[in-house]
N, C-alpha and C positions, 0 to 999 in steps of 0.2 A: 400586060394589062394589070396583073397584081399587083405592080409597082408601082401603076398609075393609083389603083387605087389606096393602097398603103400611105402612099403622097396624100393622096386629099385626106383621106382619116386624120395624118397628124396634121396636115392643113386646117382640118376643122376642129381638132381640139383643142388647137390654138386659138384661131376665131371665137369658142365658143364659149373658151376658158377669159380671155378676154372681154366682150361681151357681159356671163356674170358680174366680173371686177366693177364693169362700169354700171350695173344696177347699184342707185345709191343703198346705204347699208338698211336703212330704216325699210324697206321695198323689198327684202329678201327673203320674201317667206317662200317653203317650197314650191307652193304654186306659181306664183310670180316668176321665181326661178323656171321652173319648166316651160309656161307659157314663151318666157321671153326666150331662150336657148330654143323651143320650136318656131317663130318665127325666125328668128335667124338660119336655123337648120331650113327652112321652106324658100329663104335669099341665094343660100347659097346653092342649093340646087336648080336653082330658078337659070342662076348664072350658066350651069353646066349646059343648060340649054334643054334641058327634064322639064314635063307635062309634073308638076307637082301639086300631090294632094294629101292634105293634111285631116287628120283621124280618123284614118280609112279604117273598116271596120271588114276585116276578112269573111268572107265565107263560111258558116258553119262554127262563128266564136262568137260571144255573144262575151265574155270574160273582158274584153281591155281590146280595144284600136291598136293601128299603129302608127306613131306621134306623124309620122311622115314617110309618100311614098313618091320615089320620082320614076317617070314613066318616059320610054322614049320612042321613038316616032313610029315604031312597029306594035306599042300599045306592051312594052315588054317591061317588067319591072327591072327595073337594076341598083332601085337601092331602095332599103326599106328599114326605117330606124324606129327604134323607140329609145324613149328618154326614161330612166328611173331613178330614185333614190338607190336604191340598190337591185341586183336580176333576179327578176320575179319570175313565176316559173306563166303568170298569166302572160307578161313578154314575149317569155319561150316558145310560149303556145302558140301566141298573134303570127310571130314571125314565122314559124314551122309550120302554119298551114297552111302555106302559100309557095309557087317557084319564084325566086328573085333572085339575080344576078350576084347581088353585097346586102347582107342582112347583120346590121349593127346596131347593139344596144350600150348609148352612151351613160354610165350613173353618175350621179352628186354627190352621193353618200359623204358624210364629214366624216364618219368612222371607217380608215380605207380596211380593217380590219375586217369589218361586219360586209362589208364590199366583195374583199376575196373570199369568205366564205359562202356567198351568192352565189359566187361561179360555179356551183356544180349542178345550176340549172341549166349551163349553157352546153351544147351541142358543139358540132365541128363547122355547121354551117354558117352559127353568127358568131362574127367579132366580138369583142367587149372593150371601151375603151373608158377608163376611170378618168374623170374631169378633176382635178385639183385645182383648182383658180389661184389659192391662196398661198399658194406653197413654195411660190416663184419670191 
């Protein structure tokens, strides 16, 4: 099952790293960015065959949503993302107050510098996967 999901993660940060590319350049402000990577991120869950729902707002946070959660037929989460410029610890907190199967936060950060130094808001439980688009 780890495999399975390790596959889709680099599956989707291909997709999603893609995707960006193709927001024309004038259109790439960070919101725009995020919005469009969270639709995409809500298609391809869609496809897994996931109950998906977008800025769900956990229980007892009041801080930051989480960009996307996909649910499967026993109402169980098994994947919960958020999108950031870089990991924010209000992230940390969306995704840590809940049980999910795969809790991953994807960033855009352009400074991959300022990026890894994010990471030591992150836990053992969620992933973190850095989106480069341009680098290819």
């Amino acid at each position: 099952m780890n495999e399975d999901v390790d596959r889709n993660l680099d599956l989707w940060k291909n997709q999603l790293e893609k995707a960006w590319r193709r927001i024309p350049k004038p259109f790439r402000s960070e919101r725009a960015v995020h919005r469009t990577l969270q639709c995409h991120l809500y298609g391809m869950l869609r496809e897994l065959g996931c109950s998906t729902v977008a800025d769900y707002m956990p229980p007892r946070i009041a801080d930051r949503p989480v960009d996307i959660i996909a649910v499967n037929d026993d109402n169980e989460i098994v994947y919960a993302v958020c999108l950031d410029t870089l990991v924010t610890l209000a992230a940390v907190k969306s995704l840590s107050s809940f049980a999910a199967v795969n809790k991953v936060i994807f960033t855009t950060g352009m400074l991959e510098k300022k990026v890894k130094e994010s990471r030591f808001f992150l836990n053992e439980e969620i992933k973190h996967i850095h989106l480069k688009p341009f680098d290819h």
